[in-house]
Backbone as a ProteinNet text record, in pm:
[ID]
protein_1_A
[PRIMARY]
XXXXXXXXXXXXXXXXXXXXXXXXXXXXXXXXXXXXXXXXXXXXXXXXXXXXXXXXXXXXXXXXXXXXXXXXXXXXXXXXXXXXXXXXXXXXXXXXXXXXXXXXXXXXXXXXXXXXXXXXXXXXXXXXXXXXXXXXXXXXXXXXXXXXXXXXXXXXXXXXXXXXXXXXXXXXXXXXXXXXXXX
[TERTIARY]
-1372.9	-1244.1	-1138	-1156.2	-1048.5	-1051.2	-1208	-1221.2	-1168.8	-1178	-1120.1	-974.1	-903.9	-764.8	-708.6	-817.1	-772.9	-770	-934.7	-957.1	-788.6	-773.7	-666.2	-528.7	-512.5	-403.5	-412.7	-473.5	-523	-537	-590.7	-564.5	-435.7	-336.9	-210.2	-117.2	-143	-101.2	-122.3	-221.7	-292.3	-214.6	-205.7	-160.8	29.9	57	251.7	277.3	268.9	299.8	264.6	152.5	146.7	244.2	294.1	361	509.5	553.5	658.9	659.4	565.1	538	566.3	515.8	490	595.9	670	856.6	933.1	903.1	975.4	944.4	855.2	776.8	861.5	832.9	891.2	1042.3	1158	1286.7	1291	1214.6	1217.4	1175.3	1095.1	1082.5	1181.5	1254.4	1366.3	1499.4	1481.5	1607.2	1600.8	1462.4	1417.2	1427.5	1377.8	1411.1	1545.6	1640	1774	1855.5	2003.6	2104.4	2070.1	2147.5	2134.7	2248	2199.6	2259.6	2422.3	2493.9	2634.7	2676.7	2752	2781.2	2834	2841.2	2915.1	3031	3159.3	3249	3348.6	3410.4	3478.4	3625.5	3684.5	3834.5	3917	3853.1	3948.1	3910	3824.6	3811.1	3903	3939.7	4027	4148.3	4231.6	4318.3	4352.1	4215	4300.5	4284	4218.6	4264.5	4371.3	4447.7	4560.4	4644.9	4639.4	4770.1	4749.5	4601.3	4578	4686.5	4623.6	4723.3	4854.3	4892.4	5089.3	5095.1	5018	5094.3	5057	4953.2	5001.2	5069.7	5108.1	5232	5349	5386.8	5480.6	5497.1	5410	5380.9	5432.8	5440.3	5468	5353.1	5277.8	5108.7	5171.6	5103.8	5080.8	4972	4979.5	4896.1	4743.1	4686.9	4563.6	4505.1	4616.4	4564.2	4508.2	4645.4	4615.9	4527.9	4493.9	4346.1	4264.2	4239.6	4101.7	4097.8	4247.3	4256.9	4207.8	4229.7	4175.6	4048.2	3978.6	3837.5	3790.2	3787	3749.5	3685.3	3848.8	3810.5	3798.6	3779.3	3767.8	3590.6	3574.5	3426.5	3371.7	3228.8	3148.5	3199.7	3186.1	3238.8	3371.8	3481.4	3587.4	3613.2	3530.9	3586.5	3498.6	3374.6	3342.3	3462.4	3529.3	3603.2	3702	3793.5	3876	3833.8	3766.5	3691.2	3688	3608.5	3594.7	3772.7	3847.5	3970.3	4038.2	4053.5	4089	4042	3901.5	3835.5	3925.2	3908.9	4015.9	4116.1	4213.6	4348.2	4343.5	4223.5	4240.8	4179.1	4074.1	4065.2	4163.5	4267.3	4411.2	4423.1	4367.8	4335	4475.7	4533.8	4671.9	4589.8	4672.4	4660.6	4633.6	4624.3	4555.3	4405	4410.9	4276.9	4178.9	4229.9	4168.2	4097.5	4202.6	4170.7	4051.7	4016.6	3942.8	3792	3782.7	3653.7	3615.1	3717.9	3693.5	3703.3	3648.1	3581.3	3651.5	3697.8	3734.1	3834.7	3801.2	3805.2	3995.7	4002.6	4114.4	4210.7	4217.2	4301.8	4479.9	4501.4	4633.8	4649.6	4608.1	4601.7	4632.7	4533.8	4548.1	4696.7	4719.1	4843	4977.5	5015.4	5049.4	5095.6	4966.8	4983.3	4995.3	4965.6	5015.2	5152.8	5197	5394	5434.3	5391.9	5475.8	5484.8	5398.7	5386.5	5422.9	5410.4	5549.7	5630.3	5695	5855.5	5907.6	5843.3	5871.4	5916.2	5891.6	5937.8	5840.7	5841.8	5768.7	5677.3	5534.5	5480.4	5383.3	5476.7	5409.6	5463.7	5547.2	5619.6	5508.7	5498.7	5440.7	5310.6	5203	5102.1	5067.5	5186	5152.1	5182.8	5223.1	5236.5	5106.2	5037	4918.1	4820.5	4828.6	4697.9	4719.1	4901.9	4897.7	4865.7	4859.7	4838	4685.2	4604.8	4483	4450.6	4490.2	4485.5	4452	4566	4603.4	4519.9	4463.9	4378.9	4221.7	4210.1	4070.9	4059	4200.5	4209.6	4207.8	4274.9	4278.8	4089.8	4067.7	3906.5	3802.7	3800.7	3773.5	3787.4	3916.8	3957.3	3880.7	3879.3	3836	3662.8	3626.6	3485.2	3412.2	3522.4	3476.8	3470.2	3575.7	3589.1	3475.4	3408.8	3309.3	3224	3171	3066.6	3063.6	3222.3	3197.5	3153.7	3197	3131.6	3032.3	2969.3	2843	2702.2	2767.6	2715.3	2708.6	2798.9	2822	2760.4	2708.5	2630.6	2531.2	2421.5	2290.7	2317.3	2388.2	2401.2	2412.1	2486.8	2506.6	2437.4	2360.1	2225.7	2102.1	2097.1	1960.7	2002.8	2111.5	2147.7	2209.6	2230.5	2286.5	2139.4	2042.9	1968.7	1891.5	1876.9	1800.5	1923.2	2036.2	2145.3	2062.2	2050.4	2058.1	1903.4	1795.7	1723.9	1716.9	1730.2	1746.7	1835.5	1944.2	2001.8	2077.5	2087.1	2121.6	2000.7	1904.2	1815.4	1758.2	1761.4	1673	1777.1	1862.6	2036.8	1997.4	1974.2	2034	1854.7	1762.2	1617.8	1640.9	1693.9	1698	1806.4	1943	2047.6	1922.3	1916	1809.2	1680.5	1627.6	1546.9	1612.4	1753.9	1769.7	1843.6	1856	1895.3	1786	1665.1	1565.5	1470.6	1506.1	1481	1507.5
14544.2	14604.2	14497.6	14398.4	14285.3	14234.4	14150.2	14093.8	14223.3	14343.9	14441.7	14414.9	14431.6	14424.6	14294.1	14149.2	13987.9	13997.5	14079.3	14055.7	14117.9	14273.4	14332.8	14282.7	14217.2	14087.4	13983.9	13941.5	13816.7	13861.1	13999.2	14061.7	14083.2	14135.8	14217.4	14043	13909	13862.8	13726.8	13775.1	13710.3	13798.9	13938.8	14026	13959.8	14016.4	13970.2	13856.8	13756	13673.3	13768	13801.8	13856.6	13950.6	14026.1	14143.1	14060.1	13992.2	13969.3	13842.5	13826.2	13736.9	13799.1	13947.8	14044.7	14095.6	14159.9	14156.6	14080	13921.6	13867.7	13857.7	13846	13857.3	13975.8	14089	14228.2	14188.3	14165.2	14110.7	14032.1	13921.1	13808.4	13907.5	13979.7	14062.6	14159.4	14178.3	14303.4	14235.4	14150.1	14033	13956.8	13957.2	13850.5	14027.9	14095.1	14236.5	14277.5	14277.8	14331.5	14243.9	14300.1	14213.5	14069.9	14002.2	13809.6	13832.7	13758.6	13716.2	13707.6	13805.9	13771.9	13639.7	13583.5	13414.8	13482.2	13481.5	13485.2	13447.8	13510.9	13486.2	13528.7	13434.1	13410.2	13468.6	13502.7	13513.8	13372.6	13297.1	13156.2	13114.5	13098.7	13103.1	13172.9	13283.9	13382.6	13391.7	13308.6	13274.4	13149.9	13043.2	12948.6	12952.7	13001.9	13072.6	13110.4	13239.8	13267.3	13181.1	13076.9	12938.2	12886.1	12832.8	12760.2	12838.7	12958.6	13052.1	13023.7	13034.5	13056.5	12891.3	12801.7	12677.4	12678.8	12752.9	12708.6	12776	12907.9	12981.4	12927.1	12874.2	12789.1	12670.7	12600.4	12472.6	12538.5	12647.9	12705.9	12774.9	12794.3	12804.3	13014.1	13042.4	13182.8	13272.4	13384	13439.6	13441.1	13459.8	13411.5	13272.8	13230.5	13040.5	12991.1	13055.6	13004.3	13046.9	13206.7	13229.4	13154.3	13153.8	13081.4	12908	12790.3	12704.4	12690.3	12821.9	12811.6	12846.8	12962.6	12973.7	12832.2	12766.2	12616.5	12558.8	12566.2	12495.1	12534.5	12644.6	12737.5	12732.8	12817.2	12860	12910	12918.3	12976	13117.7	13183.4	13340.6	13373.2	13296	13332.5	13277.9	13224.5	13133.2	13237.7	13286.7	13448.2	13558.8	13604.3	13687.4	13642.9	13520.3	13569.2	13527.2	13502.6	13475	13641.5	13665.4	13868.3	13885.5	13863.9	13911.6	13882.3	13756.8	13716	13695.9	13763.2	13797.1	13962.9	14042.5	14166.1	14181.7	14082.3	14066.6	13968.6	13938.5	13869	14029.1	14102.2	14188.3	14323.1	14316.1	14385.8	14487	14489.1	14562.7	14521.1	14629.7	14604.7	14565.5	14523.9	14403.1	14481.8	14647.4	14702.4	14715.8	14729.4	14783.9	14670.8	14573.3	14368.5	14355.4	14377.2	14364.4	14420.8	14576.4	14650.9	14571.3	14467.9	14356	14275.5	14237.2	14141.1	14190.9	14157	14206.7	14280.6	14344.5	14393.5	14306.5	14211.4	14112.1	14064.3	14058.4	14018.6	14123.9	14201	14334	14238.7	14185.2	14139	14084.2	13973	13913.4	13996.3	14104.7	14198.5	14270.8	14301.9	14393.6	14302.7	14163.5	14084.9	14111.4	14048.4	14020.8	14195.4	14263.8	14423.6	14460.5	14383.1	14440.1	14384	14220.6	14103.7	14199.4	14234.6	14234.2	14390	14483.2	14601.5	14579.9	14480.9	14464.9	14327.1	14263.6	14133.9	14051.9	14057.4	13939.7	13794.5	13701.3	13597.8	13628.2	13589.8	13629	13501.4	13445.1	13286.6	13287.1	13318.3	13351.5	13468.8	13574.4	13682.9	13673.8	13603.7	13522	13455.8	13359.4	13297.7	13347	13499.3	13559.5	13635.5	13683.3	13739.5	13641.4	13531.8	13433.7	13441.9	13422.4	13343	13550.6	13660.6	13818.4	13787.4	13727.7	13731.9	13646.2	13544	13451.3	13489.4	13564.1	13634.7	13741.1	13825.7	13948.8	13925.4	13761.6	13698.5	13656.4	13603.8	13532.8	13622	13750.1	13876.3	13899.7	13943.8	14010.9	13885.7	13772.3	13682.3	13674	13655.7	13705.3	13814.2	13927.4	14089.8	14062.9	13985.5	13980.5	13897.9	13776	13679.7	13736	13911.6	13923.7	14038.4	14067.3	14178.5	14100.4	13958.4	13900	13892.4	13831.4	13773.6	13899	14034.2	14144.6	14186.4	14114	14156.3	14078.9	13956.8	13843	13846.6	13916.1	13956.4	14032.1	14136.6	14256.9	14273.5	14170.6	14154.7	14032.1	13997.8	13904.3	13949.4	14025.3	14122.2	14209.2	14273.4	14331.5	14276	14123	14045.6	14002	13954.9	13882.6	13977.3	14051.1	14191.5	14199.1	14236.8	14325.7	14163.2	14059.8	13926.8	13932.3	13904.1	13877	14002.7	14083.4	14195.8	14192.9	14163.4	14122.1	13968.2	13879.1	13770	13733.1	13836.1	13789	13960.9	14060.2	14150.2	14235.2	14216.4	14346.7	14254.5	14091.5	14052.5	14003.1	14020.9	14039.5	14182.5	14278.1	14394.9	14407.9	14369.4	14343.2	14305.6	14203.5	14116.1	14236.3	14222.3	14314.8	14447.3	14571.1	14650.5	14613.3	14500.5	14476.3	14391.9	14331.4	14298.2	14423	14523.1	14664.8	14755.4	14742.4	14839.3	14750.5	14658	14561.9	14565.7
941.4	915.1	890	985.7	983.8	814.8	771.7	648.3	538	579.9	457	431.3	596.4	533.4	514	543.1	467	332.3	284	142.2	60.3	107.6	79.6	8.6	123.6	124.4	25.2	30.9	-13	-221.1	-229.3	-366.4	-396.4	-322	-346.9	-362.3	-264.1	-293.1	-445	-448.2	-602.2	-742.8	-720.8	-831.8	-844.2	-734.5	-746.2	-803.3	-834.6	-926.2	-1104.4	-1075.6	-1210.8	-1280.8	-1147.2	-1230.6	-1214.3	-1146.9	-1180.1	-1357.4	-1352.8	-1444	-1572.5	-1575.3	-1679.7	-1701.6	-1595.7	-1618.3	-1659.7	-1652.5	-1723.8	-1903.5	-1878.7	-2056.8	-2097.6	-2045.5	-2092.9	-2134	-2028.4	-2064.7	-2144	-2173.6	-2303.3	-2463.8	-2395.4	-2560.9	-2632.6	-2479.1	-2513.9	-2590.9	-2531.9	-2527.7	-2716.1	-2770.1	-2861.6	-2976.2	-2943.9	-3070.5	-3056.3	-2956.2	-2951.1	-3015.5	-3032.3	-3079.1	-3021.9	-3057.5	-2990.7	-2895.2	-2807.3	-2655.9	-2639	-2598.9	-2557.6	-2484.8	-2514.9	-2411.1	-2323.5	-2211.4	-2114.3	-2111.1	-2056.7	-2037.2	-1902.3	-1884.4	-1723.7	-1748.3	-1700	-1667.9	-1667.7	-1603.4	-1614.6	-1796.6	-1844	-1986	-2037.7	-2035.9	-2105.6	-2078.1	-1979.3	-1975.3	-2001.3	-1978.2	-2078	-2199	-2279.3	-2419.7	-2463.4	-2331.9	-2393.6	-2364.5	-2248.7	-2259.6	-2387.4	-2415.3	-2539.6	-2670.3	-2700.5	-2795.7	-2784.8	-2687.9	-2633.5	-2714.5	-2660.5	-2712.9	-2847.6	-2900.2	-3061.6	-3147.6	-3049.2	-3139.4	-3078.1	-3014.2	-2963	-3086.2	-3121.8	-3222.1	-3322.4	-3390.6	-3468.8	-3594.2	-3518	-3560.9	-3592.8	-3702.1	-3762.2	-3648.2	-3630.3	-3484.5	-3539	-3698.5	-3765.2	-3703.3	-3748	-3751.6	-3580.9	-3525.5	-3391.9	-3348.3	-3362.4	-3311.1	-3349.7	-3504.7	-3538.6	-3502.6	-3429.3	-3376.8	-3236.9	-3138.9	-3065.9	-3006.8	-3134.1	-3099.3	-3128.2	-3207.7	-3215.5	-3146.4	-3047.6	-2906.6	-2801	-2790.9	-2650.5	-2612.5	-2528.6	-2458.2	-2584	-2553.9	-2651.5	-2667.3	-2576	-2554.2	-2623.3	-2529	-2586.2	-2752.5	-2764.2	-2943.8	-3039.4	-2935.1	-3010.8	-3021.2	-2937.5	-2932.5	-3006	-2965.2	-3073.9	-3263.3	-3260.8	-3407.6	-3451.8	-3408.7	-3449.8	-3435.7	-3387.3	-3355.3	-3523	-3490.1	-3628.3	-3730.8	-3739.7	-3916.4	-3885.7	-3803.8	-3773.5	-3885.7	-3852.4	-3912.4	-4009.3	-4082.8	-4176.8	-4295.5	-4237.2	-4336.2	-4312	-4262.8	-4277.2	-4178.5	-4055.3	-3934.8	-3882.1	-3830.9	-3704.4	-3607.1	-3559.4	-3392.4	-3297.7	-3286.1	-3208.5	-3203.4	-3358.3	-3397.9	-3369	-3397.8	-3408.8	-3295.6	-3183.2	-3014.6	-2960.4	-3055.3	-3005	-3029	-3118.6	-3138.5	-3038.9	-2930.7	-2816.1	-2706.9	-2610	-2502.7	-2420.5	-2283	-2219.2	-2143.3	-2073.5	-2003.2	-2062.7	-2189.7	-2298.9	-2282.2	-2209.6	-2151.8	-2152.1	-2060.8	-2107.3	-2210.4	-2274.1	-2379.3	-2489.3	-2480.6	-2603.1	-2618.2	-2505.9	-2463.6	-2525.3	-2497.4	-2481.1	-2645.8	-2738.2	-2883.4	-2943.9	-2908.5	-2930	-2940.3	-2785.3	-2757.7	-2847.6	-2843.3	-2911	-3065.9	-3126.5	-3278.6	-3293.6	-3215.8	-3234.7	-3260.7	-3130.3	-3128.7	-3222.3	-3245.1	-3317.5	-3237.7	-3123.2	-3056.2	-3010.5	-2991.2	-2942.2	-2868.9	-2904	-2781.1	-2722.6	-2720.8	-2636.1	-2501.1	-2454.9	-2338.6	-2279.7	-2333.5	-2296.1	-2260.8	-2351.6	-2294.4	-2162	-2184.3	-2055.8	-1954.5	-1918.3	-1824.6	-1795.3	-1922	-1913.9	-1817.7	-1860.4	-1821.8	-1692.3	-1643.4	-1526.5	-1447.4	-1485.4	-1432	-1402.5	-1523.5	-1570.1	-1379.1	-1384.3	-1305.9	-1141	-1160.2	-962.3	-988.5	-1047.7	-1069.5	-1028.1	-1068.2	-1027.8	-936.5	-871.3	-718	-617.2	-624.4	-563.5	-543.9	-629	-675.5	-590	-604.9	-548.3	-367.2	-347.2	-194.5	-116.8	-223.5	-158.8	-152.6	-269.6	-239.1	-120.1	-106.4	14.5	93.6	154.4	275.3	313.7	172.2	173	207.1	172.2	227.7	368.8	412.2	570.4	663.4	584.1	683.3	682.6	528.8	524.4	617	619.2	695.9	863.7	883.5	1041	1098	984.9	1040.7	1096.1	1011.8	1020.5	1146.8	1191.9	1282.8	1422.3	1398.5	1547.8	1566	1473.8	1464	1509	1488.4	1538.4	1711.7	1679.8	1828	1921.5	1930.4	1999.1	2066.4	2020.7	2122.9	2166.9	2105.3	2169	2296.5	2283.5	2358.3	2542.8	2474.1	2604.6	2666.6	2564.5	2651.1	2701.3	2715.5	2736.2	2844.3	2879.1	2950.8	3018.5	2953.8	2996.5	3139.5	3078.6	3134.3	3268.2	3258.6	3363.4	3461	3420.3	3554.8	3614.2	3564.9	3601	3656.1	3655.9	3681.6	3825.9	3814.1	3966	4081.2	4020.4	4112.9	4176.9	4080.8	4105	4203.2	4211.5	4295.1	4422.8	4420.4	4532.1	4590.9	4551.5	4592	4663.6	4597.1	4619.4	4761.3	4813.1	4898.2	5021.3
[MASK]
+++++++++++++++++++++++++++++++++++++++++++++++++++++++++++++++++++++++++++++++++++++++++++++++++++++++++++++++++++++++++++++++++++++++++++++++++++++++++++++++++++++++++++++++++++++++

């Protein structure tokens, strides 16, 4: 019985490499027939984009140019986004419609070059308010997640050492008292 449930083992742990092996193949094939790979993109990327932007419409850069100046030099991601942004408004799309090409993440940014180009006013000022919104929105989100960890971390802690704690030192106190009682 014993050698049945070694052999057992000893199969189930020979197979698991395989299938995880086979899942990954599977994702590489899904990945290699689907669209091509989104870059990743960060929030701190996307705000310094829109500082980058603010200073080159500040320079006196056209809102075309500066986009396509600062996809250039930005992240892979973001120099994707605003590239689609500004082929947008180069084939005669309003600045709402443009925005709707780049990612989610570009939520102020977008808003930002939207008001600005309603109202005609500057929107290099307005930018850099986005980045620095963009900024505290990640530091916030960041904060809230650290504090979801530390409780998450605590749990399983006071869960293991809680009941070691009570036998170890709870039950063989109250072991001894009880028997110097029953004595």
């Amino acid at each position: 019985m014993s050698l049945l449930v070694v052999a057992l083992v000893v199969v189930a742990v020979g197979m698991w490499p395989g299938q995880a092996a086979r899942v990954r193949w599977l994702r590489r094939e899904v990945q290699v027939q689907g669209d091509p790979p989104v870059s990743a993109l960060t929030v701190d990327e996307v705000a310094d984009a829109s500082v980058l932007l603010a200073l080159a419409l500040q320079s006196g850069r056209g809102m075309v140019q500066a986009l396509e100046e600062v996809a250039g030099v930005s992240a892979e991601g973001a120099g994707e986004d605003l590239r689609r942004v500004a082929a947008a408004l180069r084939w005669g799309r309003s600045m709402s419609q443009a925005w709707t090409y780049a990612r989610r993440v570009w939520g102020p940014t977008a808003t930002a070059f939207v008001v600005a180009d309603a109202v005609g006013a500057p929107s290099a000022s307005v930018l850099l308010d986005a980045a620095a919104s963009l900024r505290d929105a990640e530091a916030r989100r960041l904060e809230e997640a650290g504090g979801k960890a530390a409780v998450m971390l605590v749990l399983p802690l006071g869960l293991c050492f809680l009941p070691a704690f009570i036998a170890t030192a709870v039950i063989p106190v109250v072991a001894v008292l009880v028997g110097t009682q029953l004595s």
